[in-house]
C-alpha positions as CSV (number, residue, x, y, z in Angstrom):
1,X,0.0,0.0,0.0
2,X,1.4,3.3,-1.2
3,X,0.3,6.3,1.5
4,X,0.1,9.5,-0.6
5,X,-2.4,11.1,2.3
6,X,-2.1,11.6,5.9
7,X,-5.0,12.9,7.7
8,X,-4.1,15.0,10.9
9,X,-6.9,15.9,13.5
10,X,-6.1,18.8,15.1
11,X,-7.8,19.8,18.3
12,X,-5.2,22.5,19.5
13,X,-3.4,20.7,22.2
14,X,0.4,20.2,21.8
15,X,-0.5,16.2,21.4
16,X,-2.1,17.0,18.5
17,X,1.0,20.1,17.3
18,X,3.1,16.9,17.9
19,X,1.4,14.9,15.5
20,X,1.4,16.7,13.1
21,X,5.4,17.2,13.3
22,X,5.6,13.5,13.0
23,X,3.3,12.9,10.3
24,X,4.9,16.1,7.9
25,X,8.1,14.0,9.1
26,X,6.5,10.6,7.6
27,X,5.3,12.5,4.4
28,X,8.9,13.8,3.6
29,X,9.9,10.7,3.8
30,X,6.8,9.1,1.5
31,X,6.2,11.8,-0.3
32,X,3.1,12.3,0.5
33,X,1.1,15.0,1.6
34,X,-0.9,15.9,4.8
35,X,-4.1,17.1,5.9
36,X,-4.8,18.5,9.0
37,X,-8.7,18.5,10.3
38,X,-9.9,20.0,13.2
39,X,-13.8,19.4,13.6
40,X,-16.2,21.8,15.1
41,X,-18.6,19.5,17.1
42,X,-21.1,22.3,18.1
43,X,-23.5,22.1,14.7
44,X,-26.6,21.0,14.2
45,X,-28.0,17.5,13.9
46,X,-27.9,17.2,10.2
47,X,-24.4,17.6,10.7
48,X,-24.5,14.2,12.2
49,X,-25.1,12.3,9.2
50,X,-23.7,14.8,6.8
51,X,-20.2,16.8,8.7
52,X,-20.1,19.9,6.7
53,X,-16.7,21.7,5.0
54,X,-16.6,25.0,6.7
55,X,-15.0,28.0,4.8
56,X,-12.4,29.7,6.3
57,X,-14.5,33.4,6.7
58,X,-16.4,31.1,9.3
59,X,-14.1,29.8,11.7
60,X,-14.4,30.6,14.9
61,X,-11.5,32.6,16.3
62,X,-10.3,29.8,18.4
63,X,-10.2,27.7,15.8
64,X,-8.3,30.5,13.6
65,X,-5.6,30.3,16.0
66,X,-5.6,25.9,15.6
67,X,-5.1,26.3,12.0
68,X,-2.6,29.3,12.3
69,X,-0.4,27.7,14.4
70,X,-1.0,24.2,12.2
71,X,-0.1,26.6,8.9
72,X,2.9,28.0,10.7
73,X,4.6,24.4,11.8
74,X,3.6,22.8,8.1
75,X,4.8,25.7,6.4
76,X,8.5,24.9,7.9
77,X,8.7,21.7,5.7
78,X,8.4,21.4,1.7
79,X,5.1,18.6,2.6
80,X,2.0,19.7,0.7
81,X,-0.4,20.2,3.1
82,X,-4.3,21.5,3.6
83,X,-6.4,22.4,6.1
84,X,-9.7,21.3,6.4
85,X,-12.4,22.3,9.0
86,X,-16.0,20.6,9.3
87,X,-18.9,21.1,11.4
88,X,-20.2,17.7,13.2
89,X,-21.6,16.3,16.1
90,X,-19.0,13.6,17.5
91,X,-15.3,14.2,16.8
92,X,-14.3,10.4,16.6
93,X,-17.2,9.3,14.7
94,X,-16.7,13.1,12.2
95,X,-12.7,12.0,11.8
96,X,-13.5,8.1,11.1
97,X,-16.2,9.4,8.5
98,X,-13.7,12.4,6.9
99,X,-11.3,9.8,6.3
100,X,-13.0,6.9,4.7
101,X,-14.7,9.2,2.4
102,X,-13.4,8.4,-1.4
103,X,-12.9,12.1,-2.4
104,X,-10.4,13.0,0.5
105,X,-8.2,9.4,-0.8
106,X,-6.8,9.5,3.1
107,X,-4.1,6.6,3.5
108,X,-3.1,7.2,6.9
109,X,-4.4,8.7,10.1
110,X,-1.7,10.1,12.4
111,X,-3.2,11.2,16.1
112,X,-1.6,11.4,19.4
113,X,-2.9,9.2,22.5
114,X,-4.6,11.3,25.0
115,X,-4.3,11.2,28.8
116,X,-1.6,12.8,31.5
117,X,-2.4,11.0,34.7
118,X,-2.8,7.7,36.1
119,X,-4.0,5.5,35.0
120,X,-5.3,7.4,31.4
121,X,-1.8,7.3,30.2
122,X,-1.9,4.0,29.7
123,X,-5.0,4.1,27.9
124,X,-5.8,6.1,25.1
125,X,-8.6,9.0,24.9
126,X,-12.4,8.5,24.3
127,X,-11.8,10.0,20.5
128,X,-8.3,8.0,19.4
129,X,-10.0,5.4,21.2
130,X,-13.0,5.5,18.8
131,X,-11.1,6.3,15.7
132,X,-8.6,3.0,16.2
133,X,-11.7,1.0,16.8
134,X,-13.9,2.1,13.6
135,X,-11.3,3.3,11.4
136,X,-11.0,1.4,7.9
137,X,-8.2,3.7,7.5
138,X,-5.1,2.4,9.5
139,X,-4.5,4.8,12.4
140,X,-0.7,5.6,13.8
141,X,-0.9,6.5,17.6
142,X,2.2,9.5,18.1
143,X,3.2,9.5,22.2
């Protein structure tokens, strides 16, 4: 299986800054490139069944800031890379159905396990959690 598409969700955290280093890091090296999703779970019910592709104009300021500093780390590296944000209901479920869907061509998921404490960081989060569980996509977990 060639990878030519990495899908990066992209919640703000520095878990999720950190996977993104790793996966432009996997794309030099594939030569593939990399998109980094950040879902808005505060939309409507339709959204449920149909996560929606949010223009730019309409992002929230907060999640301005998510992409900026996505843009700014991506931009250091010669990786194509996009940014994509959609309105949905249930992160996990929103990522698992962004990346199966045949237009975005997504190879690879790359997202960072969750948890700082005992005993979560032995386990990952409820959304890596669901994605590794219901993913056809194969999913890399970054520490």
């Amino acid at each position: 299986m060639k990878i030519k598409t990495i899908l990066v969700p992209l919640d703000g955290s520095q878990n999720s800054l950190r996977s993104l280093r790793q996966a432009l890091d996997l794309a030099v090296q594939l030569g593939a490139s990399v998109i980094g999703l950040h879902v808005i779970t505060e939309m409507s019910g339709f959204a449920a069944a149909h996560a929606l592709v949010i223009g730019e104009p309409k992002w929230p300021s907060h999640v301005k800031d998510i992409m900026r500093e996505a843009m700014r780390t991506a931009e250091k590296t010669p990786v194509p890379y996009q940014q994509v944000v959609i309105g949905g209901m249930v992160a996990g479920y929103d990522i698992v159905t962004f990346a199966e869907g045949r237009r975005n061509a997504v190879d690879l998921i790359v997202m960072a396990r969750r948890g700082s404490i005992l005993p979560k960081e032995a386990f990952p989060g409820s959304t890596t959690n669901f994605v590794i569980h219901k993913s056809k996509v194969p999913v890399l977990l970054v520490r």
